[in-house]
C-alpha positions as semicolon CSV with decimal commas, in nm:
position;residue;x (nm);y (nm);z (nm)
1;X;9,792;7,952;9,645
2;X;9,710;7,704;9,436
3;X;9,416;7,661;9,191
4;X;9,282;7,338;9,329
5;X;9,249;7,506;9,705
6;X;8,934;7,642;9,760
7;X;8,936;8,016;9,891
8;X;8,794;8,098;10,239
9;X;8,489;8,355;10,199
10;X;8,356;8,565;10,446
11;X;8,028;8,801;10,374
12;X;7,979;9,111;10,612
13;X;7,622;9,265;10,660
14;X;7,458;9,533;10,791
15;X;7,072;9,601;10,762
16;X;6,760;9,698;10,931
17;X;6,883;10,024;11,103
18;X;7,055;10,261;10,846
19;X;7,245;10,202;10,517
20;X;7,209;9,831;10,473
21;X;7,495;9,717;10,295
22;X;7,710;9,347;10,217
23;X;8,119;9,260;10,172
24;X;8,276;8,980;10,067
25;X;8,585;8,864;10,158
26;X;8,832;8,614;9,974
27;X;9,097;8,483;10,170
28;X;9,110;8,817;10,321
29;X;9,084;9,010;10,039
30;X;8,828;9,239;10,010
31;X;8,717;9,162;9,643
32;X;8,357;9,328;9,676
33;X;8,134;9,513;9,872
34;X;7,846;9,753;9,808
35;X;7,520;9,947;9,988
36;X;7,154;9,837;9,891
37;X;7,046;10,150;9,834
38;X;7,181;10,194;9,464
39;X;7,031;9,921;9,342
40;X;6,696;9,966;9,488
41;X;6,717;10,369;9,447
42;X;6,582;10,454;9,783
43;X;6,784;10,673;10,004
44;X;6,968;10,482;10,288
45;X;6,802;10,178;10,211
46;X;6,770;9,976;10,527
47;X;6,641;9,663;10,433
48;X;6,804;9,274;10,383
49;X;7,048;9,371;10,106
50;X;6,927;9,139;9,866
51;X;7,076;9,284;9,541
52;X;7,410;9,401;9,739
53;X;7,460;9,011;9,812
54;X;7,356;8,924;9,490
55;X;7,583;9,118;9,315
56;X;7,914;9,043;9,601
57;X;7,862;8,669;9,515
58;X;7,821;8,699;9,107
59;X;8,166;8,946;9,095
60;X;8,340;8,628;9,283
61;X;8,207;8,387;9,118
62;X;8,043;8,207;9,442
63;X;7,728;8,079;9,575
64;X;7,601;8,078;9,887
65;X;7,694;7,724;9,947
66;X;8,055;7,798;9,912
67;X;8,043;8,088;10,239
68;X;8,241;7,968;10,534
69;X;8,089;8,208;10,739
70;X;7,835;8,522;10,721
71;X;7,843;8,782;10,985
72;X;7,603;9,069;11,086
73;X;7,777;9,403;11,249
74;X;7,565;9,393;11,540
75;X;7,363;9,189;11,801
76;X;6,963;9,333;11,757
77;X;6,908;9,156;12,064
78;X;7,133;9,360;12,316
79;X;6,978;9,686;12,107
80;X;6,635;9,564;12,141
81;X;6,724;9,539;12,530
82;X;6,862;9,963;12,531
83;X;6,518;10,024;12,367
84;X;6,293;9,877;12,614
85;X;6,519;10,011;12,882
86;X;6,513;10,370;12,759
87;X;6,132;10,338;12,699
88;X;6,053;10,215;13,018
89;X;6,264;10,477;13,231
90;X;6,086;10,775;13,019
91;X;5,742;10,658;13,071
92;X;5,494;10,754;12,965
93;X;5,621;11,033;12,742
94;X;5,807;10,758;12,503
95;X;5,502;10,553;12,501
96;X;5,371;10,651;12,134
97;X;5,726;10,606;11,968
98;X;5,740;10,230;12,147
99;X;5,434;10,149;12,014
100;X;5,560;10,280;11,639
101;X;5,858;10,108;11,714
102;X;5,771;9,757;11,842
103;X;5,574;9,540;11,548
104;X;5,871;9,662;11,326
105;X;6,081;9,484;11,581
106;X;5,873;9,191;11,651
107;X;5,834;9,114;11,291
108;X;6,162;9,205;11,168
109;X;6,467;9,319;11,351
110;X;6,445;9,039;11,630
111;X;6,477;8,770;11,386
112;X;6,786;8,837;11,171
113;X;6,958;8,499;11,203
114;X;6,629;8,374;11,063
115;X;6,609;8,589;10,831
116;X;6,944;8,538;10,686
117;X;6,832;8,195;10,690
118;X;6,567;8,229;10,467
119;X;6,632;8,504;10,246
120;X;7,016;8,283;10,130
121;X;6,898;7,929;10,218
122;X;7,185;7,917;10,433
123;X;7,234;7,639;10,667
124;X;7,467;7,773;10,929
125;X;7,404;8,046;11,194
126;X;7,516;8,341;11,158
127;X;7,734;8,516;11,358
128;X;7,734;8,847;11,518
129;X;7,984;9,102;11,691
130;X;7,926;9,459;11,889
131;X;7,840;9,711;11,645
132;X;8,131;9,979;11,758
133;X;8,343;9,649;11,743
134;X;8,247;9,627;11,391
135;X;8,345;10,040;11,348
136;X;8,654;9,939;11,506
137;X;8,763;9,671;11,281
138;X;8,686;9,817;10,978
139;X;8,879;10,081;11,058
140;X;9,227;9,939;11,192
141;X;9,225;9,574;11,024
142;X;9,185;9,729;10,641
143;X;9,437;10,067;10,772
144;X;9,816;10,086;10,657
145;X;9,932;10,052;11,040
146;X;10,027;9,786;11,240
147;X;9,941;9,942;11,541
148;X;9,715;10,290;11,628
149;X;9,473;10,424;11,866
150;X;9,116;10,390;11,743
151;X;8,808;10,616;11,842
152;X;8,462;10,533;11,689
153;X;8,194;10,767;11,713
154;X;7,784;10,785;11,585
155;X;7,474;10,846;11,706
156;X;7,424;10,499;11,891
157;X;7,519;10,122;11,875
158;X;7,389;9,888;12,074
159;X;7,450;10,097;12,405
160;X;7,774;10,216;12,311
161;X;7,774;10,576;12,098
162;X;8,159;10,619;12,143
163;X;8,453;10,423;12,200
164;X;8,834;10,488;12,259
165;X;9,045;10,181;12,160
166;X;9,346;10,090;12,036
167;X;9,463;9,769;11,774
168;X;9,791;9,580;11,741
169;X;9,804;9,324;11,477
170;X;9,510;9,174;11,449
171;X;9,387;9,233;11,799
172;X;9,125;9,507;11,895
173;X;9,082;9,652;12,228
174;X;8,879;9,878;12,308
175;X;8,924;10,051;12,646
176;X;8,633;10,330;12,704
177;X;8,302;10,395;12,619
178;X;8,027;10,612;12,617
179;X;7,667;10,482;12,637
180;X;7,362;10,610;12,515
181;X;7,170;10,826;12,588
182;X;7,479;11,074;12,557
183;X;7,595;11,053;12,232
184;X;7,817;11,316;11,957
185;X;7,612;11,193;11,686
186;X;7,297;11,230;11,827
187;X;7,365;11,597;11,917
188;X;7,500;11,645;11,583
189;X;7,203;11,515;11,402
190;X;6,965;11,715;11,705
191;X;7,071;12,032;11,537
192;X;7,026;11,916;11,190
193;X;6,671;11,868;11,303
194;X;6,678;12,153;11,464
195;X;6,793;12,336;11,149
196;X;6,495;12,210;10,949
197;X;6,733;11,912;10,749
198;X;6,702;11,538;10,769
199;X;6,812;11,351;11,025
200;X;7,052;11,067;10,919
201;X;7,078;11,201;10,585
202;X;7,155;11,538;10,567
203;X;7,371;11,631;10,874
204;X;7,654;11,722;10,585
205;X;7,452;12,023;10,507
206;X;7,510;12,147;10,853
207;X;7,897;12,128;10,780
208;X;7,851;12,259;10,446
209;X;7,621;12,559;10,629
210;X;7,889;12,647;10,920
211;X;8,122;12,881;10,739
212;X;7,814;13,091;10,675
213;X;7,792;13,183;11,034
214;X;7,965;13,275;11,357
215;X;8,001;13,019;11,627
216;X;7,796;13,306;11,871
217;X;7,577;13,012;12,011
218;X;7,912;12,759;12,098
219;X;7,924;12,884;12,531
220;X;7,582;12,821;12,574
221;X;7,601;12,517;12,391
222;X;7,890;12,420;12,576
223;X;7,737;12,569;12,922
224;X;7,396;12,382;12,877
225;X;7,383;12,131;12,664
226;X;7,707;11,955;12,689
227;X;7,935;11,859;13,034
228;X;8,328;11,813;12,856
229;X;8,571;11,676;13,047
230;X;8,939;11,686;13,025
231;X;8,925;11,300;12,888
232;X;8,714;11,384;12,606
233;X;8,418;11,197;12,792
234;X;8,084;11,406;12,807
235;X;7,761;11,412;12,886
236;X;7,444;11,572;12,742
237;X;7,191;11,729;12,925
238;X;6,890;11,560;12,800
239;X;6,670;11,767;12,931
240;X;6,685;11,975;12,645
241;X;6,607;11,637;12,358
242;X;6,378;11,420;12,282
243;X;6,532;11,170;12,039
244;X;6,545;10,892;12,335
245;X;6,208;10,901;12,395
246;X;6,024;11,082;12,106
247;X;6,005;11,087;11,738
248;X;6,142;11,399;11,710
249;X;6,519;11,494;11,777
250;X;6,472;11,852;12,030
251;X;6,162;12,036;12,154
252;X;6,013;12,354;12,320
253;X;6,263;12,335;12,573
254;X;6,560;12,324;12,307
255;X;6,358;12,618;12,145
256;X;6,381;12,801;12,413
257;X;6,742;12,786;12,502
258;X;6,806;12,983;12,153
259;X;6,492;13,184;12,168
260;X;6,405;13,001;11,797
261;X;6,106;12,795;11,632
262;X;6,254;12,513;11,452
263;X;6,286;12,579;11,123
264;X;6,056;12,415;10,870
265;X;6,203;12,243;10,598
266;X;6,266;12,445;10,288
267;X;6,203;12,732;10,419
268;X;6,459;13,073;10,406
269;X;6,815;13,021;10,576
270;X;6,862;13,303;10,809
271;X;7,189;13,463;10,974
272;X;7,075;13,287;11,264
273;X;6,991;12,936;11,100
274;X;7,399;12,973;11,009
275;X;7,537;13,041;11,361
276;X;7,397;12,781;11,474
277;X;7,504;12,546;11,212
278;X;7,876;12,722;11,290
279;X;7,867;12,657;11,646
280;X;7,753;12,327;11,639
281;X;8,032;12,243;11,463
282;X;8,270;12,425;11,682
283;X;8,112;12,196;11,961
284;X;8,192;11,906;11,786
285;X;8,548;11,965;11,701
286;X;8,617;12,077;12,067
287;X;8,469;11,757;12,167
288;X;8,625;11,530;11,878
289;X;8,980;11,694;11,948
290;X;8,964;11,648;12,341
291;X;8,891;11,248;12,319
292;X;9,203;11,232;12,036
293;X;9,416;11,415;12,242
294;X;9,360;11,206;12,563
295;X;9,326;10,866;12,319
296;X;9,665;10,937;12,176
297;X;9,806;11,000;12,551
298;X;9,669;10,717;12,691
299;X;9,782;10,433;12,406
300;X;10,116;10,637;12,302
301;X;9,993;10,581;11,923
302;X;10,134;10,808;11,675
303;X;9,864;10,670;11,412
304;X;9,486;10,745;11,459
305;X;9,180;10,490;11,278
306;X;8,868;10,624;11,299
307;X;8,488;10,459;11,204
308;X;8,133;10,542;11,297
309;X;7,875;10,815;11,113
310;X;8,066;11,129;11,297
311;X;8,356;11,023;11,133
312;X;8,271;11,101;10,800
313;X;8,232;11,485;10,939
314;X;8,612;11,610;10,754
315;X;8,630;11,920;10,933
316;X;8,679;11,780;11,263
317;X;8,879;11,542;11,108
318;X;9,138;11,765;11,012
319;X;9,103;11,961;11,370
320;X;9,264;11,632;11,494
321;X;9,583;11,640;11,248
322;X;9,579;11,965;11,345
323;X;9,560;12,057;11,715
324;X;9,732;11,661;11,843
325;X;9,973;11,490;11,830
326;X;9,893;11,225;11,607
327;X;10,146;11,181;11,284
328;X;9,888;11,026;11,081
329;X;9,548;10,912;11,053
330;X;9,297;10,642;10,851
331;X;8,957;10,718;10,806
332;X;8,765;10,473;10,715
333;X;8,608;10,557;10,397
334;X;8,253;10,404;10,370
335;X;8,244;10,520;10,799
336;X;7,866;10,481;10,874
337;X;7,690;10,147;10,901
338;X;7,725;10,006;10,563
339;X;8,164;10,033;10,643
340;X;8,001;9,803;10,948
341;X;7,953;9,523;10,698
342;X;8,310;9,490;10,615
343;X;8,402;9,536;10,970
344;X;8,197;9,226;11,095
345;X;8,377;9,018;10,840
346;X;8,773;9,114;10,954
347;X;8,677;9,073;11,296
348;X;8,609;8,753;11,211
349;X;8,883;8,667;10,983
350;X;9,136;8,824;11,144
351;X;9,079;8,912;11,544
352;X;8,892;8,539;11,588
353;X;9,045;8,334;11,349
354;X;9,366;8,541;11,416
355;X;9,466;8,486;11,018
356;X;9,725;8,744;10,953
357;X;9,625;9,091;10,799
358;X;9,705;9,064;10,453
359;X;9,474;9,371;10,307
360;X;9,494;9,737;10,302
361;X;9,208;9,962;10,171
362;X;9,368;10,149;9,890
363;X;9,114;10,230;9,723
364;X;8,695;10,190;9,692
365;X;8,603;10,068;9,356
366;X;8,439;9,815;9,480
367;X;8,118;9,797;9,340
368;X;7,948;9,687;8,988
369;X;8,124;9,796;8,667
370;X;7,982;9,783;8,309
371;X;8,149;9,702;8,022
372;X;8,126;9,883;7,639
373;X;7,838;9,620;7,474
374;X;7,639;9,659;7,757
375;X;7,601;10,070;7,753
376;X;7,578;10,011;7,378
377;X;7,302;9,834;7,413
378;X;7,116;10,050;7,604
379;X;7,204;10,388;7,420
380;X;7,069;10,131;7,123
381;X;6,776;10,020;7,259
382;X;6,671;10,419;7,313
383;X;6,767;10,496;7,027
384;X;7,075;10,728;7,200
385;X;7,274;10,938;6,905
386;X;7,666;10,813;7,038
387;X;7,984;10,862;6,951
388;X;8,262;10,613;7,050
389;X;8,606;10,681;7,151
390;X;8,938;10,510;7,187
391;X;9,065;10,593;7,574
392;X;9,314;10,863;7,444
393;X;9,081;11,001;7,207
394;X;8,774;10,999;7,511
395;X;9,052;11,182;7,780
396;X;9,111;11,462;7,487
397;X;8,727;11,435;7,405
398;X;8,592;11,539;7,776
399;X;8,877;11,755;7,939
400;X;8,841;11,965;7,599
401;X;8,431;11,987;7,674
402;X;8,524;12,036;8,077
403;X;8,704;12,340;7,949
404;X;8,466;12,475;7,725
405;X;8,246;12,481;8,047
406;X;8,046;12,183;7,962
407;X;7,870;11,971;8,270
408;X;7,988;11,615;8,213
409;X;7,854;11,292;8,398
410;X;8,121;11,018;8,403
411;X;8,013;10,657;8,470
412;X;8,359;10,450;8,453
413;X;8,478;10,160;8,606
414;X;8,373;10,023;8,942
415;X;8,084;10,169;9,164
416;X;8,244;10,319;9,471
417;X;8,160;10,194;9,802
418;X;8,066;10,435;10,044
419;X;7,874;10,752;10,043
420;X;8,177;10,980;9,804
421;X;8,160;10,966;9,415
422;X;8,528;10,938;9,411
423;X;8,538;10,950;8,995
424;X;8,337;10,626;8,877
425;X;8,041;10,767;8,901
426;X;8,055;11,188;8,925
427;X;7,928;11,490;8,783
428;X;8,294;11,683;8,685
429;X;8,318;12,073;8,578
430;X;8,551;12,325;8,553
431;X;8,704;12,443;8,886
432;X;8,801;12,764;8,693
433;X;8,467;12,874;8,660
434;X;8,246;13,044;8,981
435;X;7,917;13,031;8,796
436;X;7,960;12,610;8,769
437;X;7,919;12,643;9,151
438;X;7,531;12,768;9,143
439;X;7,507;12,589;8,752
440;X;7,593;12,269;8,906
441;X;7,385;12,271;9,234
442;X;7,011;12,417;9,105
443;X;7,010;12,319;8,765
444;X;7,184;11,961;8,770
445;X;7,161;11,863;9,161
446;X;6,832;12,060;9,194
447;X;6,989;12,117;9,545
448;X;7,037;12,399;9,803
449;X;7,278;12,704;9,666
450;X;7,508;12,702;9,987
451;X;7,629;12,399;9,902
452;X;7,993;12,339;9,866
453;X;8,153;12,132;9,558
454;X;8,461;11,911;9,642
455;X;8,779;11,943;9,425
456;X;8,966;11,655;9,301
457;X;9,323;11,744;9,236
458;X;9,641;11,531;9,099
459;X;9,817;11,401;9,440
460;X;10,167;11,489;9,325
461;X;10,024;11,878;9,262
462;X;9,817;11,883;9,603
463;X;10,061;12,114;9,723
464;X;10,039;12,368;9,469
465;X;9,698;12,454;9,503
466;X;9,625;12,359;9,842
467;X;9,749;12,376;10,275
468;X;9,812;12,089;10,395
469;X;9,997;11,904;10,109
470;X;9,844;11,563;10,255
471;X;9,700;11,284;10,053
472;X;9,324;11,321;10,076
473;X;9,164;11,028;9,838
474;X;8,805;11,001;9,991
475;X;8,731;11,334;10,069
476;X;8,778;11,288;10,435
477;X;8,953;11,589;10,495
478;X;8,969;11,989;10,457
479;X;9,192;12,192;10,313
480;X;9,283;12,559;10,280
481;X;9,305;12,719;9,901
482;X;9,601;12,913;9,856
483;X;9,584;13,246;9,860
484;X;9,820;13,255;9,554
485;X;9,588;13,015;9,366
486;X;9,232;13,097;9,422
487;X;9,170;13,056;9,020
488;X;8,920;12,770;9,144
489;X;8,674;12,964;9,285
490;X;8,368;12,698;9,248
491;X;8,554;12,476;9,465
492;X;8,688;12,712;9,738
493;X;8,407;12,726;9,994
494;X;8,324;13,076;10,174
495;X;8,570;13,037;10,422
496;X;8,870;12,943;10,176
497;X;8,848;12,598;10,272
498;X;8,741;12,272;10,007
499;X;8,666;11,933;10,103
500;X;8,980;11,753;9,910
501;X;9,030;11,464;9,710
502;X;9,397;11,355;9,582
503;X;9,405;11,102;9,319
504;X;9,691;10,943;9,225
505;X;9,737;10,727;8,921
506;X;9,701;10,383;9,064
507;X;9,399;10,438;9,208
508;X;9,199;10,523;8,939
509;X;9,393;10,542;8,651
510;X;9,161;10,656;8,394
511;X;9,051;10,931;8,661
512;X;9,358;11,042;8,708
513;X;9,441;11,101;8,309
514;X;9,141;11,334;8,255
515;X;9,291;11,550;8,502
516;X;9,622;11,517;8,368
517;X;9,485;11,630;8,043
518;X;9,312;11,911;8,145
519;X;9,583;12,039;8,313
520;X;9,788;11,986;7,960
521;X;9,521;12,177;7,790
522;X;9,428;12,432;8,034
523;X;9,738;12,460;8,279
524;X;9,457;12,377;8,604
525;X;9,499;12,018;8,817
526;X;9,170;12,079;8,963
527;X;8,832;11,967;8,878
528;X;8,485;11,959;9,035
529;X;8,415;11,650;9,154
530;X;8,025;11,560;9,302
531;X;7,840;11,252;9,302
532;X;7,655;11,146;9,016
533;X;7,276;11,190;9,139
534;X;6,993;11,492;9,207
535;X;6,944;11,581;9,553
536;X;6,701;11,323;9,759
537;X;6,836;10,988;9,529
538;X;7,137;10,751;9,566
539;X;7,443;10,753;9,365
540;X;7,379;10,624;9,015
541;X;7,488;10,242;9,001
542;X;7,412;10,143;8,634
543;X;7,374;10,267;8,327
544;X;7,026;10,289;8,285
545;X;7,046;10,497;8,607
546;X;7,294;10,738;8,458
547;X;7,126;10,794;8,121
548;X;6,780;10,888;8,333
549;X;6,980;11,137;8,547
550;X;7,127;11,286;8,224
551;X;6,797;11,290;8,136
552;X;6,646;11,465;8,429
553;X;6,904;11,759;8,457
554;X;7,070;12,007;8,270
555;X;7,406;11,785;8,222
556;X;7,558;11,878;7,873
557;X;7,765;11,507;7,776
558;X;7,689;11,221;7,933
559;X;8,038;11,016;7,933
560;X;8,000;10,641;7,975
561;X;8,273;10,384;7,928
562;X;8,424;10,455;7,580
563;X;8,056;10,631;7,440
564;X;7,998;11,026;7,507
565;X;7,611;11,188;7,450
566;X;7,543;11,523;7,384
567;X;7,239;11,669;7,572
568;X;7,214;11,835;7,250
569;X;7,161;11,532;7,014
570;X;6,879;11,354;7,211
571;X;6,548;11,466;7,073
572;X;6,311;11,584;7,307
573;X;6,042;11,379;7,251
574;X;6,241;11,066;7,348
575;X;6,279;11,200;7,731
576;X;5,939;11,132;7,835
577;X;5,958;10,774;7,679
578;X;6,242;10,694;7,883
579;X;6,188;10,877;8,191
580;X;5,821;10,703;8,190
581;X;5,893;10,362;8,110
582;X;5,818;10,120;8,402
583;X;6,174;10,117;8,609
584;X;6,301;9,771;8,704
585;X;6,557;9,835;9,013
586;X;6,896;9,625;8,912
């Protein structure tokens, strides 16, 4: 192209329901994209994503004035409609959550074109598309294949909670759907509730919690909560919830069925508390494998895209490869709303404005990087005892402290988009080692013990250590530990599984040579891999996040473009400083 013709740039959004996020696309490119949350530091931020947008336009050089078009991943007014509906036709008992409900949505959620307006002093309207639409696209139009079946799933759209679909080229159709109030998400996230965890946050505990138990509660599940048919379409019987009336997810009724109080938060995991969690899931991949099966009949599609919240869950993910006939699947890796921000913006480019698909999602370094003077400055400004490193001299530096058993954060490159720490901003450790497993999660994560750790292993020795040799680069999938190599005990869940990443060189390239040279010192291609944050708070974004994480925990080195810190070199007396001094979000 040349210089003198101006790029066409399209901004995704999502806010004001769950994980509000921004993308920008450049001649449809995706050049940035990232979720409000880390720069504001609250959990699933769901406001207008003020700093996201901020920070999309400043990496491309743009300003608002130079957008050809913004567009929002779904239409508040249809949802707004489901709402009243749903509280109307459970009168009264709904009453008290529509009157919690409704000056948020008069003062906010009904006026997003307005707010747009206002917030970017942007002249146009924008424009909106069908929030599983907007699952859909960013799914297929960013995938490898030029055509595939496509099945969305989360707790609820506008109406729609699932949808079976298929894309060729750059067109979308989507062919079934189910509405609310029967949704897989929704009876995902029930038990969560259910299970004393938080709703929309933590339903990856659940997961995490199933190979604890026996699936001994999945028939009456099956028998009383949930009508399966042969198509993979379902129904719930909602007799038994309260989420689409209430402001809580289940009640005495639900209690009832399994003879159990819902479990207060915090409180002792029991054998039962673990069956459930176990047959839950079993529900779930019975369900999530029936609609593949009969999607992939239906279209003829050897190649599966999936989107949506339930999509990020990687055990029924890998029941699909598994138990169908699909050859290959794409999981969109940033799957819950904020993914719906880059959706919006190919629909538009490419299913409306039918401009060829010239983008596939290789990797999600999308987000803000930081370069050398500016973490210098900061470790300066502290008064941070540093050392700096040339690249080689940094790999040899922290795969030689990984295998002296030394915690390390890494903060390196671009923030990854999405809710995985895929290596730009993690907490690594030594696979090797079964005490990291408990070191890492109460002394550094200050989270539950259960709570598996996710290996990140060299693609091209996948195979060695793991079953299926498959490519696995956002942790979207499970594997099975070999038997032959169970030497990485903190990564190899109770059940022998691990929730796999592959990394290959050219997607993170600095990533992927740590490994390599721990495996030249040490012989292992496997590290632990979890996101760089204590439990409750968003993935670090900058460095001044980092360093006050390193700060809060029991992380030995602190690795940061070319500078490491030793735990052991900051003096004590400087934590409270730091830790205290008034924080100014990014």
């Amino acid at each position: 192209m040349s210089s003198n013709i101006r790029a066409m740039n399209i901004l995704g959004l999502s806010c004001f329901y769950h994980d509000a996020a921004a993308a920008l696309l450049q001649d449809g490119k995706l050049v940035a994209a990232a979720q409000e949350e880390r720069f504001t530091r609250k959990r699933h931020d769901d406001g207008f994503p003020a700093n996201a947008i901020e920070f999309c336009l400043k990496y491309a050089g743009i300003q608002v004035k130079d957008l050809d078009q913004i567009v929002f991943y779904d239409r508040p007014f249809t949802k707004f409609e489901r709402i009243v509906q749903t509280y109307i036709a459970t009168f009264p008992f709904g009453l008290p959550s529509f009157l919690k409900a409704l000056p948020v949505w008069l003062k906010e959620k009904m006026w997003i074109p307005q707010r747009i307006n206002e917030e970017l002093n942007y002249e146009k309207r924008p424009l909106f598309t069908d929030h599983h639409m907007s699952h859909a696209a960013s799914a297929f139009l960013v995938s490898p294949f030029e055509e595939a079946a496509i099945l969305t799933l989360d707790g609820v759209g506008e109406w729609e909670t699932t949808t079976c679909g298929k894309g060729n080229g750059t067109d979308i159709q989507l062919l079934k759907s189910i509405w609310f109030p029967h949704s897989i998400g929704l009876l995902y996230s029930a038990f969560t509730y259910y299970l004393g965890f938080r709703v929309n946050s933590a339903e990856y505990k659940v997961m995490g919690l199933a190979p604890y138990g026996e699936p001994r509660f999945y028939d009456l599940i099956m028998k009383e909560l949930v009508s399966l048919k042969d198509d993979g379409s379902f129904r719930l019987n909602m007799k038994y919830f309260t989420y689409h009336y209430g402001l809580t997810m289940t009640g005495r009724k639900f209690e009832r069925l399994f003879k159990e109080p819902h479990r207060n938060p915090e409180s002792k995991l029991t054998q039962f508390h673990k069956d459930m969690a176990a047959s839950i899931q079993k529900a779930t991949d019975t369900i999530v494998v029936t609609m593949a099966r009969h999607i992939q009949k239906e279209t003829g599609m050897k190649n599966l895209c999936m989107a949506g919240g339930v999509a990020l869950n990687c055990v029924s993910n890998s029941k699909i490869l598994k138990e169908t006939d699909f050859s290959d699947m794409f999981v969109q890796p940033a799957a819950g709303d904020a993914g719906g921000a880059l959706g919006a913006a190919y629909y538009v480019y490419n299913t409306i404005m039918k401009n060829p698909r010239n983008f596939v999602l290789r990797d999600v370094f999308l987000g803000p990087e930081y370069s050398d003077d500016e973490i210098e400055t900061l470790l300066r400004k502290y008064e941070i005892d540093f050392v700096k490193y040339s690249r080689e001299e940094l790999l040899h530096e922290s795969a030689s402290l990984i295998a002296q058993q030394k915690v390390i954060g890494w903060f390196q490159g671009r923030m990854e988009f999405g809710p995985r720490a895929l290596g730009s901003r993690s907490i690594i450790a030594d696979a090797r080692n079964p005490k990291n497993q408990s070191i890492v999660n109460l002394k550094i994560k200050f989270r539950e013990s259960f709570r598996p750790f996710a290996p990140t292993v060299l693609e091209d020795k996948t195979g060695e250590y793991f079953r299926p040799d498959r490519a696995s680069p956002y942790m979207l999938f499970v594997a099975t530990v070999r038997e032959d190599r169970r030497e990485i005990p903190a990564v190899t869940h109770v059940d022998g599984s691990a929730r796999l990443q592959t990394i290959a060189r050219d997607q993170n390239p600095l990533y992927y040579d740590l490994i390599k040279e721990f495996e030249r010192q040490t012989g292992c291609a496997v590290i632990i891999n979890t996101s760089f944050n204590v439990r409750g708070e968003p993935i670090v974004c900058s460095p001044d996040h980092a360093l006050r994480c390193f700060l809060r925990t029991e992380m030995d080195y602190l690795v940061m473009g070319s500078y490491v810190v030793a735990k052991e070199n900051v003096r004590k007396e400087e934590y409270a400083e730091i830790l205290n001094e008034v924080f100014e979000p990014d």
